[in-house]
C-alpha distance (Angstrom), angle and dihedral (degrees) to the residues before:
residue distance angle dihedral
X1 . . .
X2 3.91 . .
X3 3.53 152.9 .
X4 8.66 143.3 178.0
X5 2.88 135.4 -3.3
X6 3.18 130.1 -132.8
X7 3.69 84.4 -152.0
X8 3.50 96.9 -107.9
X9 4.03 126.1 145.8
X10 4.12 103.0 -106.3
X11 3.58 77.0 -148.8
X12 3.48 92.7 96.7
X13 3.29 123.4 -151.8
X14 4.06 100.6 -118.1
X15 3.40 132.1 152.8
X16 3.58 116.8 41.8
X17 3.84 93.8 1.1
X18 3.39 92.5 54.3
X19 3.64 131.2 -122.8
X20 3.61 124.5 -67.5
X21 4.05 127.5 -149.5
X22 3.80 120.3 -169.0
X23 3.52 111.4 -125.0
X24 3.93 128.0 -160.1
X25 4.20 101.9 -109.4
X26 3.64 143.1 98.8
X27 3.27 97.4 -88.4
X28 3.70 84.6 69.3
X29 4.25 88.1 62.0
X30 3.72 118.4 89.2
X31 3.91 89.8 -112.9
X32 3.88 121.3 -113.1
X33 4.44 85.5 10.0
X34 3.72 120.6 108.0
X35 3.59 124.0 160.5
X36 3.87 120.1 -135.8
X37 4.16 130.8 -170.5
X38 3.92 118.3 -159.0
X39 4.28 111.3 -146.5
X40 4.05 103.3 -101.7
X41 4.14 112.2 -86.5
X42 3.63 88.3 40.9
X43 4.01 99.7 124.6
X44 3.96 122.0 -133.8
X45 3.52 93.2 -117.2
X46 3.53 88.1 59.5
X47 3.71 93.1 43.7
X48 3.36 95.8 55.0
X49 3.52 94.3 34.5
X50 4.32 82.0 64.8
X51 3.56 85.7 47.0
X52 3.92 101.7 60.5
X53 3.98 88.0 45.7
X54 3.50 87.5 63.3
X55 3.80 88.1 49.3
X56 3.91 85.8 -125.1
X57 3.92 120.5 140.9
X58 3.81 116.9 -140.0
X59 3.94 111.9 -118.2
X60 3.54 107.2 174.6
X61 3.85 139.5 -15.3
X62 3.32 126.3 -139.2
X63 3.63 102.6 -138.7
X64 3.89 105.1 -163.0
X65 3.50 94.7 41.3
X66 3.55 96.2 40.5
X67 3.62 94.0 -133.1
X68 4.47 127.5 147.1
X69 4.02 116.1 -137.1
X70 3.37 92.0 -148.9
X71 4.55 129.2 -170.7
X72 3.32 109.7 -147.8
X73 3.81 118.0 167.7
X74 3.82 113.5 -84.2
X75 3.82 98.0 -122.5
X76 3.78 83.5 58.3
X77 3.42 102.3 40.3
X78 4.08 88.8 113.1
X79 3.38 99.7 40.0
X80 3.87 92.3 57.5
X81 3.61 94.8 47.6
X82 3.87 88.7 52.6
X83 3.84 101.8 52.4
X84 4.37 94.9 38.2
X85 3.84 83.0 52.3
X86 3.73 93.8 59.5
X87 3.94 94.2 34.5
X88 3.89 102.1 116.3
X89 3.76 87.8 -132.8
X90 3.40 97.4 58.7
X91 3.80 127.3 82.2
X92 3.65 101.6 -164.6
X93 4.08 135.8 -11.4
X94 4.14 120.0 -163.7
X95 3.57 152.3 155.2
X96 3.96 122.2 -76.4
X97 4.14 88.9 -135.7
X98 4.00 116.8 -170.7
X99 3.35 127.3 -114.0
X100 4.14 128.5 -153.7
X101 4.03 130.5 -170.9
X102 3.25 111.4 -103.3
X103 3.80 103.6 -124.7
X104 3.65 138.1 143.1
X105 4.06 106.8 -158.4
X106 3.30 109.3 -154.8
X107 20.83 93.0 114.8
X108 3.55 74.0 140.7
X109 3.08 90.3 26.7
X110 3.86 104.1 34.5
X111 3.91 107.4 99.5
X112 3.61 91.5 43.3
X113 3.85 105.3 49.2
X114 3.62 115.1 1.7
X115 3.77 88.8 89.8
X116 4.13 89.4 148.6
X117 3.80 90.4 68.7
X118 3.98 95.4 35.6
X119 3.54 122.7 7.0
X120 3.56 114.9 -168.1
X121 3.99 94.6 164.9
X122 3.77 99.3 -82.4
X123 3.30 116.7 169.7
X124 4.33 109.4 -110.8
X125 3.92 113.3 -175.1
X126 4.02 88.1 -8.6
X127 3.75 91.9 -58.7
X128 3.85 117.9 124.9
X129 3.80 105.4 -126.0
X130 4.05 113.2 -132.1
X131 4.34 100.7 -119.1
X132 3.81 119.0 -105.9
X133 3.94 92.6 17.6
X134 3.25 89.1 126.1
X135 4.30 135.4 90.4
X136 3.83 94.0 -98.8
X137 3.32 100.3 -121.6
X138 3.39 111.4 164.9
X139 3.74 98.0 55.2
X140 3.40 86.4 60.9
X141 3.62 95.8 51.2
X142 3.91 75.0 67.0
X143 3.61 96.1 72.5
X144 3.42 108.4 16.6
X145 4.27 124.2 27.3
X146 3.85 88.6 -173.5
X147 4.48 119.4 -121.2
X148 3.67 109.0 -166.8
X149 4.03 138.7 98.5
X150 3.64 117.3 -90.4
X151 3.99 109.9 -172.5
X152 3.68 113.1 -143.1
X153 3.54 110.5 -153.8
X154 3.79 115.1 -162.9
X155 3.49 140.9 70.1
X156 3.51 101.0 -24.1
X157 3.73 138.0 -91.4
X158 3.89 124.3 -85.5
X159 3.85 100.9 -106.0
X160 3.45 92.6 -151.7
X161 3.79 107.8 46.4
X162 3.68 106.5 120.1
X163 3.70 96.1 -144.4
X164 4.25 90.6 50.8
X165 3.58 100.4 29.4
X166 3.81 101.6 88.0
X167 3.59 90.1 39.4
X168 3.59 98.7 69.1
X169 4.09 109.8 89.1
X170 3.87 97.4 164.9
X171 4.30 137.7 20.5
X172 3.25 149.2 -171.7
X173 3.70 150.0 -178.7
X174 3.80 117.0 -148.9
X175 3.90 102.8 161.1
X176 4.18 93.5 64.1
X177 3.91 84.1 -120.9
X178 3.50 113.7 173.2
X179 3.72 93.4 -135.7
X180 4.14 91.6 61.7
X181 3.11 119.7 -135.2
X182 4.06 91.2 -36.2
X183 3.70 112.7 127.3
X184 3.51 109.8 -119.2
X185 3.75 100.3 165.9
X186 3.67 95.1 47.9
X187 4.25 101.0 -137.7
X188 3.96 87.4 106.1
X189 4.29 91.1 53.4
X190 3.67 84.4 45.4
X191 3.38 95.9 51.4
X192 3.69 95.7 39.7
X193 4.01 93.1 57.0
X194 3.60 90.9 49.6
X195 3.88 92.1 66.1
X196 3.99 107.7 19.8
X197 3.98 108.3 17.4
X198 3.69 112.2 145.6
X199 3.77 108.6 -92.0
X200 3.87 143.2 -145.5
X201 3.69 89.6 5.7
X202 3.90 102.3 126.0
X203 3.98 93.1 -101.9
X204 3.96 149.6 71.7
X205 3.49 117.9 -8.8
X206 3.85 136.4 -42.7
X207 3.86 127.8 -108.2
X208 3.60 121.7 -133.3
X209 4.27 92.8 -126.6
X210 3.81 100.9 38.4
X211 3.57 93.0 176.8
X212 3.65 92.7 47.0
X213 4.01 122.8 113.4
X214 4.14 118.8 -139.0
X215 3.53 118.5 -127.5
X216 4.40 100.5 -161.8
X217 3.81 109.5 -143.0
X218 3.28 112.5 172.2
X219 3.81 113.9 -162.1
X220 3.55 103.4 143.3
X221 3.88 121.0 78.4
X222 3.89 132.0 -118.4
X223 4.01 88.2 -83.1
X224 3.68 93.9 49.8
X225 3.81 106.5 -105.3
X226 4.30 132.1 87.7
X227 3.39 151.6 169.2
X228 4.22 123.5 -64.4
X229 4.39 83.8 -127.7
X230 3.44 88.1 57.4
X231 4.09 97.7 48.5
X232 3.54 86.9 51.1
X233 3.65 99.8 40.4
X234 4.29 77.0 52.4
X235 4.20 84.5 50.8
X236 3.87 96.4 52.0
X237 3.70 92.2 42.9
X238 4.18 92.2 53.4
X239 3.69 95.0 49.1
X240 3.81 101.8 45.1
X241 3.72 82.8 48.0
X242 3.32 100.8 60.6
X243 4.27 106.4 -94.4
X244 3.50 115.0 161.8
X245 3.53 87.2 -174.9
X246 3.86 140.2 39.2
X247 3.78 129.9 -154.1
X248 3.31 119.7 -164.5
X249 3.78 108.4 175.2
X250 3.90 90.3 169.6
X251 3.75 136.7 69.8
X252 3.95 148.0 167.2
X253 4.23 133.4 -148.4
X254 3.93 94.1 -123.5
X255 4.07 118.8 86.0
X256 4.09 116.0 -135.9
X257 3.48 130.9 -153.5
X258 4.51 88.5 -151.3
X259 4.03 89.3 37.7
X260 4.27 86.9 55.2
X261 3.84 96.2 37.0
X262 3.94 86.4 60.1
X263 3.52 94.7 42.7
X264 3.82 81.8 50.4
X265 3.75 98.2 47.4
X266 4.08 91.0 44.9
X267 4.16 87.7 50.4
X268 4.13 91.5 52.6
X269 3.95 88.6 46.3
X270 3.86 76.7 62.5
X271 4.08 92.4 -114.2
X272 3.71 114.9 146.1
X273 3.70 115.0 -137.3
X274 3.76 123.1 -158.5
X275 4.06 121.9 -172.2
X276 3.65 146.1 172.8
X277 3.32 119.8 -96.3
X278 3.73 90.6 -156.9
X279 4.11 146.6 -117.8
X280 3.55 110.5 -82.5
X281 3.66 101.3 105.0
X282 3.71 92.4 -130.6
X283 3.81 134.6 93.7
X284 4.57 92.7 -109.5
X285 3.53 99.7 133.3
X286 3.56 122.2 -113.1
X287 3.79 127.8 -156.4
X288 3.18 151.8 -76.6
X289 3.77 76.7 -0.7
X290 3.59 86.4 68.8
X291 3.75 87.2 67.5
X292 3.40 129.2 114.2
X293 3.82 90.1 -135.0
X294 3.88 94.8 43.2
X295 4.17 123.9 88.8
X296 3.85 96.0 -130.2
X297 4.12 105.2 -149.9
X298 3.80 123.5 -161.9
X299 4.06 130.4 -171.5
X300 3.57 138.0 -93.1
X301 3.89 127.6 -178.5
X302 3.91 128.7 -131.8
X303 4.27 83.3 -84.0
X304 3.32 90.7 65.9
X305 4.03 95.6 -112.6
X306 3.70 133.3 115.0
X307 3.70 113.1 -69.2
X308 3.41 113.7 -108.7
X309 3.94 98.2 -115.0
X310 3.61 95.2 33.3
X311 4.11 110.4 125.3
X312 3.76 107.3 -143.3
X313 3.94 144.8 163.4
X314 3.91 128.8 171.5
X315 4.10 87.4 -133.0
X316 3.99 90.6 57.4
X317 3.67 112.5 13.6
X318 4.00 113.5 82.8
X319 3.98 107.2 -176.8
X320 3.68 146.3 -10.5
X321 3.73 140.7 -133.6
X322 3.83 142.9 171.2
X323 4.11 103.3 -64.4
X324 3.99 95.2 154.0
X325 3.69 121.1 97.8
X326 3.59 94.8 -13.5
X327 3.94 122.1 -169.4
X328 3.81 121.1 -143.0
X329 3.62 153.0 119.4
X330 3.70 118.1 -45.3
X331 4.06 128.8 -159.8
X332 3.94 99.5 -131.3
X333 3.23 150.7 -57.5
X334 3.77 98.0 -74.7
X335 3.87 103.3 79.2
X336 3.28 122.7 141.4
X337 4.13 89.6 -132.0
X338 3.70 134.8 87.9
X339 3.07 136.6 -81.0
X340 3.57 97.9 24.0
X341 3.97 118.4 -120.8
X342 3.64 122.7 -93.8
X343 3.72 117.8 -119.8
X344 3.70 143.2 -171.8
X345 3.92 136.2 164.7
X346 3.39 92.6 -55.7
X347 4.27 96.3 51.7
X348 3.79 132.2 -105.7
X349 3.48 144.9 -27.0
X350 3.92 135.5 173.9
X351 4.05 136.8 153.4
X352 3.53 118.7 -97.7
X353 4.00 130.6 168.9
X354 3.65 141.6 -146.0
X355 3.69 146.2 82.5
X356 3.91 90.4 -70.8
X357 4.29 80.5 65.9
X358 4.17 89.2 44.7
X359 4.05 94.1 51.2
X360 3.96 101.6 52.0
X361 3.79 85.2 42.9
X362 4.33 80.7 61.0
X363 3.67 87.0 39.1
X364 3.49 100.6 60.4
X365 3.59 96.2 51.8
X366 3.62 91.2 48.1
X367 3.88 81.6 59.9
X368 3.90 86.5 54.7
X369 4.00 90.8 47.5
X370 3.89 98.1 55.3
X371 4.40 85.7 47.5
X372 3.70 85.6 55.9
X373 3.92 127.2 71.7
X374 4.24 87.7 -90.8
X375 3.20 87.5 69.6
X376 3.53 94.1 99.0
X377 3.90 100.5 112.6
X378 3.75 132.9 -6.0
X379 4.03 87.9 -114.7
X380 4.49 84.0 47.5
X381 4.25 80.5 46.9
X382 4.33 101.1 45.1
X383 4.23 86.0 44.2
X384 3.87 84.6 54.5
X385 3.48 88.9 49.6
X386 3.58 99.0 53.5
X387 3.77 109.1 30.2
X388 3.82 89.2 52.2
X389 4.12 101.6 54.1
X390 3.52 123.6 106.4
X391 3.91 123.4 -100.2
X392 3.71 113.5 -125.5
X393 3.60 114.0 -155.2
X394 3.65 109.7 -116.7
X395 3.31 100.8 22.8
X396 3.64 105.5 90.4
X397 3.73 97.5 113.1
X398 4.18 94.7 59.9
X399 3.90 102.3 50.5
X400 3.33 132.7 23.3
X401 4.28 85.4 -148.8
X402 3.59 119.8 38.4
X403 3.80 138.1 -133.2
X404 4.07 112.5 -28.3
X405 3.66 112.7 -104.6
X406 4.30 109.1 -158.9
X407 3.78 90.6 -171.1
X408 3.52 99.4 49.2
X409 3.69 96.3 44.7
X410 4.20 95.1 59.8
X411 3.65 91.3 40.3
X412 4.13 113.4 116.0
């Protein structure tokens, strides 16, 4: 099924930006950063006894996982890495990668451009949509309105949007970001409307789990990428505080031992964890949704095909949803994308596309599915998922699913 990040935003930046693939160097490392695990019984005066003969500084520690964030001067970044790795006290030694959100920036507002939740054949970006290629959200909204915690981790959440605001019931910063957990590049408040924006109240958009809280994790800088320790710093966090879900709009090329071990540790707290699996339009995997323990999501477009930038494989990839031209909440008017969002009393909105817009679209109705009587388990929850999408002709060869179907997956 799947398989860390190089901390980048899966929201990739398409569009007029461009579009962004993660490739396997050391640029993708968080430079001078590696991440180090002693084998259990070995003391911390020991530890960090190792650590100062490396001439390393500790940083952090991740205390579930047991793992150092250590400094060590760039030049000897490899060297370091090398000689902890063959220390007989220590289990593993590794990179810190990055990671970025894979996004392509590009109710009031519901019939006319929320075609991923209902598609009616609007026209997005002067292409007719194909009707019903969409998740079917609102006829699950029928039965099931959602109630559960869905952890958005990313660059934070505008505190001040009115349609997020009152969703937000716990945050934190994990970057050391002087802006807190504020979202000042605006991926996070995207990707937070898409699952939990406040809905049926005569204004902005509609999220996919209206009865859904936010959890705001913010483990993706001011520029929109991080550091793997600080995804799964974001991971532990979610689970031990109570996330039923986990959105992880972000990814890198390079696999981690610490990045899978959370993962891990979130998936046997019974969390479900849904991420990007990224915006190169090829089948490289991406992780965590590489993991085993991950739901991988890929792209489709308002024709009900593969987006165009969408990475994909049938041995990796689990599901798709709507990623293209994607409508939702927006931080301000101060991003450093075009076009600028449009705003009114209520705060701002734009487009934006990408796998980072696909997987809260997948995490909202997992929201739905664990209100409903599948919500037994997160394994009962993920099989809903998945044995209840759509099969897209064609598509065969880029997930082993097909596209997400809300309705379908809270139906007795």
């Amino acid at each position: 099924m799947k398989k860390l990040i190089s901390l980048s935003l899966l929201f990739f930046l398409l569009g007029r930006v461009g579009a962004s693939s993660v490739q396997a160097q050391n640029s993708d490392r968080v430079s001078g950063q590696i991440l180090v695990k002693f084998k259990q019984g070995t003391s911390k005066e020991e530890s960090f006894r190792q650590v100062r003969a490396q001439k390393a500084q500790v940083l952090d520690k991740l205390e579930v996982l047991d793992v150092l964030v250590l400094r060590v001067p760039k030049i000897l970044e490899g060297k370091v890495i090398s000689t902890l790795a063959r220390n007989p006290l220590v289990e593993y030694a590794e990179p810190d990668y990055q990671v970025e959100a894979f996004f392509l920036p590009n109710d009031t507002y519901f019939s006319q451009r929320q075609w991923g939740f209902e598609n009616t054949g609007q026209i997005i970006n002067g292409v007719l949509g194909v009707i019903d290629a969409d998740i079917d959200v609102p006829d699950a909204w029928d039965i099931i309105p959602g109630g559960v915690k869905v952890a958005v981790l990313d660059t934070g959440i505008s505190q001040n949007h009115q349609e997020l605001s009152s969703k937000v019931v716990n945050a934190k910063d994990f970057t050391g970001s002087g802006s807190g957990y504020e979202d000042v590049y605006g991926h996070g408040t995207h990707v937070a409307g898409i699952v939990a924006a406040l809905t049926d109240n005569n204004m902005g958009v509609a999220g996919g789990c209206p009865g859904c809280e936010l959890m705001n994790g913010k483990v993706l800088n001011d520029r929109g990428s991080g550091a793997y320790s600080w995804v799964a710093n974001g991971i532990v966090w979610a689970s031990d505080n109570g996330a039923k879900v986990i959105n992880l709009s972000l990814g890198g090329s390079q696999k981690s031992l610490t990045l899978e071990r959370a993962v891990n540790y979130a998936w046997n707290k019974g969390s479900v964890l849904v991420a990007a699996a990224g915006n190169s339009n090829n089948p490289s995997k991406t992780y965590p949704a590489a993991y085993t323990n991950v739901i991988a999501v890929a792209a489709t477009n308002n024709q009900d095909t593969k987006a165009y930038f969408s990475s994909y494989g049938s041995k990796w990839v689990d599901v798709a949803a709507p990623g293209e031209y994607i409508f939702s909440t927006w931080n301000d008017n101060s991003s450093p994308y075009n076009p600028q969002p449009e705003c009114d009393l209520t705060g701002c909105y734009k487009y934006a596309s990408g796998t980072s817009m696909s997987t809260p679209m997948v995490s909202g109705v997992v929201g739905l599915v664990w209100a409903s009587p599948y919500g037994v388990s997160n394994s009962s929850v993920r099989g809903r998922i998945e044995s209840t999408s759509d099969k897209i002709v064609g598509t065969g060869v880029y997930w082993s699913g097909g596209r997400v179907n809300a309705a379908k997956a809270v139906t007795p």
